[in-house]
Structure formats: C-alpha cells, structure tokens
C-alpha positions as a Python dict, from the first residue, in 0.01 Angstrom:
ca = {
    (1, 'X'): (0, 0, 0),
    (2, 'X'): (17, -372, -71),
    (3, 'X'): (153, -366, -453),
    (4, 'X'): (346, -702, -577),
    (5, 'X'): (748, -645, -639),
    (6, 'X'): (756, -805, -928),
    (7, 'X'): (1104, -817, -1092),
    (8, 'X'): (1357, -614, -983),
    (9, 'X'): (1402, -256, -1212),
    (10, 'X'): (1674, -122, -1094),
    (11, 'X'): (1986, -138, -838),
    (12, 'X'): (2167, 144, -651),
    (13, 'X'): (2420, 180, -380),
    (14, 'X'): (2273, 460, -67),
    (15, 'X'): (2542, 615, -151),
    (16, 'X'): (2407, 672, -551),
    (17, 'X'): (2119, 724, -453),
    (18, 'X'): (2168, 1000, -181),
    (19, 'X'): (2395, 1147, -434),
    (20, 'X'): (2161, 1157, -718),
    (21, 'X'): (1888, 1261, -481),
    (22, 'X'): (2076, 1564, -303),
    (23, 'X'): (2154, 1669, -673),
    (24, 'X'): (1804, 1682, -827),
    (25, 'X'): (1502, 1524, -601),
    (26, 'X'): (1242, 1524, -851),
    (27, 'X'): (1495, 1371, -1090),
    (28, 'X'): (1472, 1070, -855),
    (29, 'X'): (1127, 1053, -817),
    (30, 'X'): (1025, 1062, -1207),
    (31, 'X'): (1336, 822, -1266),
    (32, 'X'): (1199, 570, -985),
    (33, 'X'): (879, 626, -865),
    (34, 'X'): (683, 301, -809),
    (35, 'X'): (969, 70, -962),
    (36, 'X'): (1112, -231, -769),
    (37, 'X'): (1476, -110, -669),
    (38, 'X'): (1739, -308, -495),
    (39, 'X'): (1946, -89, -298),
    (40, 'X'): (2279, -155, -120),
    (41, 'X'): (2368, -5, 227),
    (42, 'X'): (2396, 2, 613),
    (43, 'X'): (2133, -102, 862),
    (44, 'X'): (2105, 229, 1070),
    (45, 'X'): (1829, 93, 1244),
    (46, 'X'): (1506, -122, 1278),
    (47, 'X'): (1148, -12, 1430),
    (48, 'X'): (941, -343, 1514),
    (49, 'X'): (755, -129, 1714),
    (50, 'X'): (437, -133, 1527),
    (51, 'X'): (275, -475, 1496),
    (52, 'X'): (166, -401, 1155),
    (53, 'X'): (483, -211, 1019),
    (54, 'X'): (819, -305, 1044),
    (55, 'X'): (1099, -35, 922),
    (56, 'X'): (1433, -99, 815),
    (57, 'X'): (1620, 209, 786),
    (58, 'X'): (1899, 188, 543),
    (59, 'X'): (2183, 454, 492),
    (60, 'X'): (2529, 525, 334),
    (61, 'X'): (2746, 420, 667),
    (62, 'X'): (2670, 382, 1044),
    (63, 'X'): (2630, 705, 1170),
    (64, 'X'): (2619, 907, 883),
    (65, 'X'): (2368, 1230, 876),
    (66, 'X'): (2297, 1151, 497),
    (67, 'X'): (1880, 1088, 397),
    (68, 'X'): (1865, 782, 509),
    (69, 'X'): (1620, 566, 329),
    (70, 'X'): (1315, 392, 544),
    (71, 'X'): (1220, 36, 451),
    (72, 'X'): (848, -26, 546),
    (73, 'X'): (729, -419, 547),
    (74, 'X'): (431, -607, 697),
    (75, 'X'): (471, -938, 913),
    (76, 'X'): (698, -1132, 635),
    (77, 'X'): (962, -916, 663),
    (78, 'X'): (944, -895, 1068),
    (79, 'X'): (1142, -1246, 1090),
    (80, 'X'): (1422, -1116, 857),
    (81, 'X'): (1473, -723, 1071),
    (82, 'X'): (1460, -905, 1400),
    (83, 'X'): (1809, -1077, 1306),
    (84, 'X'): (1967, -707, 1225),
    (85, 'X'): (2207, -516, 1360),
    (86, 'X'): (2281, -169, 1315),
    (87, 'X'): (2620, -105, 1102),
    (88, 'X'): (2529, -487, 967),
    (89, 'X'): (2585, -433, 529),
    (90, 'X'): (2250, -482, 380),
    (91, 'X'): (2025, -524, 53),
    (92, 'X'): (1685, -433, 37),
    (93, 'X'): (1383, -395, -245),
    (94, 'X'): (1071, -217, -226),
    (95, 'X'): (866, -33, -441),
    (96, 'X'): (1043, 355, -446),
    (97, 'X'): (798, 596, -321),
    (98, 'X'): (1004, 853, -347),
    (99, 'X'): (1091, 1160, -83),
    (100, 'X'): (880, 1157, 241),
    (101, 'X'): (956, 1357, 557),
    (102, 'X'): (1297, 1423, 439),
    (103, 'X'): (1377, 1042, 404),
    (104, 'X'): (1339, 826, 108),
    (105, 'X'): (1078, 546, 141),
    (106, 'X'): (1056, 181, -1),
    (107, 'X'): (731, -22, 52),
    (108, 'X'): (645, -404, 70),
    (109, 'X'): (1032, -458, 144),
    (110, 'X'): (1201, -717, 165),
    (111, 'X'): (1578, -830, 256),
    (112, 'X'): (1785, -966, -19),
    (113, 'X'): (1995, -1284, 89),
    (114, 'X'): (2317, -1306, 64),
    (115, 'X'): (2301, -1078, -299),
    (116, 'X'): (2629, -879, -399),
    (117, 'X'): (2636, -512, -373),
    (118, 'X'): (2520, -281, -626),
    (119, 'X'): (2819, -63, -840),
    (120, 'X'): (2795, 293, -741),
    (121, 'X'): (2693, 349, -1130),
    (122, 'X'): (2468, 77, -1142),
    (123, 'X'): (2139, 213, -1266),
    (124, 'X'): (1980, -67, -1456),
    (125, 'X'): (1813, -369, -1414),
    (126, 'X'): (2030, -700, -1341),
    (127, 'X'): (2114, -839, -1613),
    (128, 'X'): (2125, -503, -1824),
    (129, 'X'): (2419, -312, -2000),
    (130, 'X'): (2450, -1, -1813),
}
C-alpha cells in the first residue's frame, strides 16, 4: 500500500495508544483507521531483512510484553532504521491500519526528526485544542 501521508491527523504516546487499544480495539480502528498518526515510543526492534520492507517496531518501553506497534517502510525509510537502536526514544508516522496479528500496524512510515513527544492525552492534530 503506497498511500501519501499527507498532514499529520493525530498524535499518541504507545503508551495511549496500547491503553486505548487494550480497552476497546475496534474503538481504535474506527477512531484511526487510514489517518496519518504520529506516535511516540521505544525502538524494540528493526527488521531490514526484506529488501523491499523495512519494519520499525515501536512499543511502550524496552522490553515490555505490551502490543507493540510494527512500522512498515520501503527503501526511504531504510537509511533512517539502519541508525536505530533498540531502547533508542522514537517518533514515527504512518498511515494506522489498525490491529494485525496481534500488533498494531503503520504503513509508508517514516521517522520524525528530532520532534517532541506526544502528551499521553494528546489525541488531536498539532496545532489543535484537545
């Protein structure tokens, strides 16, 4: 799935977001499915593995058992995950596609430089009361 980010539609700490998605998982999806969302965690780990996907996967803390959430890229975003390190803070955005094999999934992601974390009860666009 190749779909531009476009602006940015929300932005979410893991831990938020694990939170909100333990509570009520379909919730999440209708609430986020296909929007560009920031979101504000720990690398956990990084799969170059696959010359044509990279992953990122993102969680609450190092180590943590919590759904982690899998950020899938293409070539552009190979440069960026080959400078990671696991427990390294982190902000990504991708498209949310929602729950898949019991993680959640961002696509066409990309790393945010240097961009401040996310409140825990930030659920609106930058920029936007809430």
């Amino acid at each position: 799935m190749d779909t531009p980010l476009g602006d940015t539609d929300v932005r979410v700490t893991m831990d938020a977001l694990v939170e909100k998605t333990l509570r009520d998982p379909q919730a999440v999806d209708a609430q986020y499915q296909l929007k560009t969302m920031e979101a504000v965690g720990v690398v956990l780990a990084v799969e170059l593995g696959d010359p044509k996907m990279v992953k990122i996967v993102v969680g609450k803390q190092l180590g943590g058992r919590d759904t982690p959430c899998v950020c899938q890229g293409n070539e552009q975003l190979r440069a960026a995950a080959s400078a990671l390190t696991p427990g390294q803070p982190i902000t990504v955005r991708g498209k949310f596609a929602g729950m898949v094999q019991m993680a959640l999934v961002l696509l066409n992601c990309e790393v945010v430089p240097g961009s401040p974390p996310a409140d825990s009860a930030t659920n609106a666009a930058p920029g936007s009361a809430g």
